[in-house]
C-alpha angles and dihedrals in degrees: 000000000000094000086058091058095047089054098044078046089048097044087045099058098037092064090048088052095043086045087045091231101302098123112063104256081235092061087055103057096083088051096052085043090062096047087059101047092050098053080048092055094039085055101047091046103040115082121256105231110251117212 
């Protein structure tokens, strides 16, 4: 759990330093959420590689 909230931490204030701080950090969090919940979803589908 708390990996999920460093990179939703992570995610989140990427986009505010990349947006330099245009957008209201609150209006950023669904989209950093998203982004977590994505690279979740990519890990638990893809293969792990067996060898």
């Amino acid at each position: 759990m708390p990996i999920l909230l460093g990179g939703v931490l992570y995610f989140w204030w990427g986009q505010y330093m990349l947006l330099g701080g245009h957008i209201a950090g609150r209006n950023l969090l669904p989209g950093a959420v998203v982004t977590v919940v994505g690279l979740v979803d990519l890990r638990w589908f893809m293969p792990t590689p067996r060898g």
